[in-house]
MITISE-218847 format. One record per residue (C-alpha): residue in three letters; x, y, z. Coordinates in steps of 0.1 Angstrom, whole numbers, plus 5000, padded with zeros to 4 digits. Layout:
N
ALAXYZ...
END
This chain:
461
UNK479850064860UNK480549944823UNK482650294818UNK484650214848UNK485449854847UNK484849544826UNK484949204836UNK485949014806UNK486648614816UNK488448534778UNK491048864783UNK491748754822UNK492348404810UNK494448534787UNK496348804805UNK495948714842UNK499848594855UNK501848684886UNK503449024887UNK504449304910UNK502249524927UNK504349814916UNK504250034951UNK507950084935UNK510050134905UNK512549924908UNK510649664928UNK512149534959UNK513649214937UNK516149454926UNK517549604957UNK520949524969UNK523149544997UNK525949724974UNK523350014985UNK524350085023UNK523450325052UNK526750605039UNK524550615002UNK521450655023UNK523050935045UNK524751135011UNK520851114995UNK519151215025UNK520851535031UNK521651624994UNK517751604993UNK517451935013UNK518752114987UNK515252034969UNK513052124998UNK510351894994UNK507951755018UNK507851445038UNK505951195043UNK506750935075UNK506150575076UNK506750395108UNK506750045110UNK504949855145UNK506049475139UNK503649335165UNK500449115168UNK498649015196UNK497148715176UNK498248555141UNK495648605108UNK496548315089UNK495848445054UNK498448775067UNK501448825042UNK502849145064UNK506449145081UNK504949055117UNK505848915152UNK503348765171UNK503248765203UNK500848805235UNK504049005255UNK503249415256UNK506349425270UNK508149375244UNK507149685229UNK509249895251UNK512649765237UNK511149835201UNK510350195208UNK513250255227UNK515150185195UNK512350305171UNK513150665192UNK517050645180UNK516150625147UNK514150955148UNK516751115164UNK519250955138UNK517051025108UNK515451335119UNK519151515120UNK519351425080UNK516551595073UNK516052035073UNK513552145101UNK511852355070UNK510752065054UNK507551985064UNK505451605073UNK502551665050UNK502051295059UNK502451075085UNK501750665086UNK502150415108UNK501750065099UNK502149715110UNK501949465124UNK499049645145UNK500149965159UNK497550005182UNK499049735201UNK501150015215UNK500050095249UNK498650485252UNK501650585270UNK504050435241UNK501850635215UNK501950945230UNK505650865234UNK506250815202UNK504551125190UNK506151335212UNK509351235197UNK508551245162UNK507451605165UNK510551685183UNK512751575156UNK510351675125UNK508051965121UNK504351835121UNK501752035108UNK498452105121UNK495051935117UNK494252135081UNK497052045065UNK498951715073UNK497551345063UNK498251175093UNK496450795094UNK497250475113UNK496050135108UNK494350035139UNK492749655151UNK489549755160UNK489449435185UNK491849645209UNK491449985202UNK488650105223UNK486550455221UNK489350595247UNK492050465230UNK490350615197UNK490150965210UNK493750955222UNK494350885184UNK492751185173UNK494251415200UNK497751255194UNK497251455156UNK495851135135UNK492851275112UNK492450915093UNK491850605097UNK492150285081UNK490749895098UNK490849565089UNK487449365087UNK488349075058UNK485048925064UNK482148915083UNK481448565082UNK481748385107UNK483148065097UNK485348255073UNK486548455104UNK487248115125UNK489247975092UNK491548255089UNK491848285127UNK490348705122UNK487148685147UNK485849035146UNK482249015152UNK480549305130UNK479849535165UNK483149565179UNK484049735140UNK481249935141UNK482150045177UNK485550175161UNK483850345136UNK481350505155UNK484250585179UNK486350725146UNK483150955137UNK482651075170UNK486351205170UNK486551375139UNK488451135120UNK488351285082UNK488350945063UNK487650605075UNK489150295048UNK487749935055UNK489649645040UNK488149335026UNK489849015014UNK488148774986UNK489048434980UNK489248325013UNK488647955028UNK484547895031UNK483648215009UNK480748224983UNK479248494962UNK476348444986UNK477948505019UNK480548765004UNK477448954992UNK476048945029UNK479449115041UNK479249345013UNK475449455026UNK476549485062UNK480049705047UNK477749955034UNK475050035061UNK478750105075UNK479550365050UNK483350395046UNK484750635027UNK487750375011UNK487550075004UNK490449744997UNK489049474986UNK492349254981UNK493148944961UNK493948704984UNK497448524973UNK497548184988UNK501448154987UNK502047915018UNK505747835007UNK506548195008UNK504148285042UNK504147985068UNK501248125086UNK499048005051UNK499947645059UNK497147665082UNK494547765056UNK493247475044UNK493347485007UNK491047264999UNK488447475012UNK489347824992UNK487147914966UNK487547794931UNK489348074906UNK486048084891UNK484148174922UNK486948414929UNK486048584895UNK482448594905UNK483448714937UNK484949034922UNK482549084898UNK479949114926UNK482549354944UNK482349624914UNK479049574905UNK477649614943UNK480549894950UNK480350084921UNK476150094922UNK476850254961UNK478350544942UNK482250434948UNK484850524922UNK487450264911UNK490750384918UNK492850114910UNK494149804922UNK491649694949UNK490650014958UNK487350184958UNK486450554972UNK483250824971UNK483951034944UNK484551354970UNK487451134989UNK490651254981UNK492250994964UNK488951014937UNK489451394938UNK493551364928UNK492751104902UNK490151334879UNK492951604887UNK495651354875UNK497951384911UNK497251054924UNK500350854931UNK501150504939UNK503950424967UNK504750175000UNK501350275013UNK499650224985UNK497450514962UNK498650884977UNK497851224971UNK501151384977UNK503451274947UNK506151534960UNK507251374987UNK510451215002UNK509250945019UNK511250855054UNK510650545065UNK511750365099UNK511450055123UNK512549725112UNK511749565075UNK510549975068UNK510950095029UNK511650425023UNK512550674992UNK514750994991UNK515951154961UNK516450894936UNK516350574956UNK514650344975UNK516650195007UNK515349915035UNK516049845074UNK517049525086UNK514449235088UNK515049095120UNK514649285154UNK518649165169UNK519749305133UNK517749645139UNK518249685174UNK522449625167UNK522649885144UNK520450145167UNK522350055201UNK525550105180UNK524350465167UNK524150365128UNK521350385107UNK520050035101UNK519450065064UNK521249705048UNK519949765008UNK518749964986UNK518750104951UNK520050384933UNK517450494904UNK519450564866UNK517550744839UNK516050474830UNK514250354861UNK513050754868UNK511550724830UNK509950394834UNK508450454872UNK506950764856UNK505250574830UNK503950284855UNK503150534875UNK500550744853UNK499050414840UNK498450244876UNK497150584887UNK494950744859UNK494850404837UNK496050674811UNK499750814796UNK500551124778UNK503751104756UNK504251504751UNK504851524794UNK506751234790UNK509151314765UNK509951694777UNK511151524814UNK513351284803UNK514451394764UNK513051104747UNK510951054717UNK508550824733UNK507950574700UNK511950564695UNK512650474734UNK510050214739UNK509350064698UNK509749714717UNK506949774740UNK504649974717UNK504949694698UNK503849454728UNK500849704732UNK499449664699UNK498649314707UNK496549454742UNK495349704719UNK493749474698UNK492649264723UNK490449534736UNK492549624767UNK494049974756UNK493850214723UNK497350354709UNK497850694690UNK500450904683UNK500051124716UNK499550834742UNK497850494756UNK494350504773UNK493550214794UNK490150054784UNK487449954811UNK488449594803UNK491749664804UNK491849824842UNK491649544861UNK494749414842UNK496949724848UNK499049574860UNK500349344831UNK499649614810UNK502449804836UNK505249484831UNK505349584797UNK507349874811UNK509049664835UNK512649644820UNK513849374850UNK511249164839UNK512849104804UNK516149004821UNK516948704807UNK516848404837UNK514748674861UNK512448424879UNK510548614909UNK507448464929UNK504448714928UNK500548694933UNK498148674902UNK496749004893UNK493148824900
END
């Protein structure tokens, strides 16, 4: 464990302040509606002339039942019905987006995301897949990455076997918690059978990965009862793992007014918290990846870090960095060529644009030099905690030490502080540095030096 990751309290009081996540370079602060649907369109299909893969995201708004600690772009609502009217319009969009894109150009992954998508019925899913593969070339089981997130409170062994039939090979679940007063005070109650019933369900089909996300710092949560979920997680034997911060942000998320916050654990708790997390996690044999995420060192995502592939995007750590990613539904984030460009937020916006025939893309931004250079550097460090200058310098034509003096120079002070070491070919990321990688990535993070640039994020811890 000490050679993965180090726990050191005086360096997180120290370092630990709000900052992106960095699933993008610009972050979504910067995007603008200067960037419409016509730039989207001119990217999109100048992008064939590169060839490169695709990766699909599509976006299910919908929740049977409100989690009160949940962040997401939702809409909750007990109505299936109102599916229908979604995927009628969700169907345009393939059609509209699918014609942008060359038939050679292959989905080497495919994601949908929520919201819970398995509140689709089984007709709507097969639907839905039916259409995508009509409008995009879908590879077989071997070679495409095609996961969904799934509730595992409605999606049943049948349901689970369409899944796999439908093309899906993983798998990801939310569990938060098995506690369950933690589950009644975050409105989640998901007894521990009815998730391993999915599981069991996912094994049974074939499913090639299985991810199980936890949240610490929850209302009513201890070391001692977090450490009881953590034994009952591994009888279960996942091959991920998310163990998320949680943000309590209730003037940005109205469903976390009804947490009450004077029962959340104290900051200190948190941090013992986590520090049972990686001791317990990495003793099972998982491998750190990165923010919040844990694997067994044969997953994939462990696999693409020691071969230094891994990537970071919307979805979070990937193993396709070669990708244009095509993302649609409402609130949906995708990025092709040199941008990143977003739908509409609200369904009357999404479905306008869709019943009118336009794509419903309202901002977005167009990446300069700059922005490629530093999304390459905050990439390699959030992925393989770890930069190269020599790489660095051939892609874009800089001298790394000329182009970012100022930053160097804001390194040092990390360097000595333990965090990182600094030489003339690069920066390694220390094991007490890795939970901080991301303040040691808004060093990069030009935006952030804007004078008067005030943005509300989480803590890093």
């Amino acid at each position: 464990m000490e050679s993965q990751i180090v726990i050191d309290e005086r360096l997180i009081a120290k370092y630990d302040r709000a900052g992106p996540r960095y699933t993008s370079y610009p972050t979504a602060p910067q995007f603008h509606e200067r960037f419409t649907a016509a730039h989207y369109r001119e990217l999109a299909l100048a992008s064939n002339a590169g060839g490169r893969p695709l990766s699909l995201y599509f976006h299910i708004p919908f929740c049977d039942t409100v989690c009160f600690y949940c962040a997401c772009n939702k809409i909750i609502t007990k109505n299936r019905r109102r599916a229908g009217p979604y995927l009628e319009r969700l169907l345009r969009e393939i059609e509209l987006q699918g014609a942008l894109f060359d038939r050679s150009r292959p989905v080497v992954q495919l994601h949908w995301g929520g919201g819970t998508p398995t509140f689709l019925s089984e007709d709507e899913m097969r639907t839905l897949m039916e259409a995508t593969r009509a409008h995009f070339t879908l590879l077989g089981d071997e070679r495409g990455e095609y996961s969904i997130e799934i509730d595992p409170r409605e999606a049943d062994a049948g349901k689970i076997a369409l899944l796999r039939r439908l093309g899906f090979n993983r798998i990801s679940m939310g569990v938060q918690d098995f506690d369950p007063a933690v589950q009644l005070a975050v409105n989640r109650i998901q007894p521990k059978a009815v998730t391993l019933a999915a599981i069991d369900a996912a094994r049974a089909e074939g499913f090639r990965s299985i991810s199980l996300d936890l949240i610490y710092g929850l209302p009513l949560q201890t070391v001692t009862s977090f450490a009881r979920t953590l034994d009952e997680i591994l009888e279960l034997d996942p091959d991920r793992l998310s163990v998320f911060n949680y943000a309590h942000l209730p003037e940005l998320f109205k469903t976390q007014k009804q947490i009450d916050a004077a029962a959340l654990p104290s900051p200190a708790e948190k941090l013992e918290i986590l520090r049972l997390v990686i001791a317990r996690l990495t003793a099972a044999g998982y491998v750190y990846i990165g923010m919040d995420h844990f694997a067994k060192p044969d997953d994939e995502l462990a696999v693409a870090q020691r071969a230094g592939t891994l990537y970071r995007n919307f979805q979070g750590y990937s193993t396709h960095a070669d990708c244009d990613l095509v993302a649609m539904g409402a609130t949906s984030i995708g990025m092709v060529g040199d941008s990143y460009s977003q739908n509409v937020k609200t369904l009357d916006a999404w479905y306008a644009h869709l019943d009118a025939g336009e794509l419903p893309v309202y901002r977005g931004v167009h990446l300069d030099a700059d922005d490629r250079l530093r999304r390459a550097v905050i990439t390699q460090l959030l992925c393989n905690f770890a930069l190269d200058y020599a790489p660095v310098e051939a892609a874009h034509g800089i001298v790394f030490a000329e182009y970012f003096a100022t930053e160097l120079a804001e390194l040092a002070g990390m360097a000595a502080d333990g965090l990182l070491t600094l030489d003339r070919h690069g920066i390694r990321v220390a094991p007490a540095g890795r939970l901080l990688i991301r303040n040691i990535c808004m060093v990069f993070d030009q935006y952030l030096r804007a004078a008067g640039t005030q943005r509300r994020y989480s803590r890093v811890i």
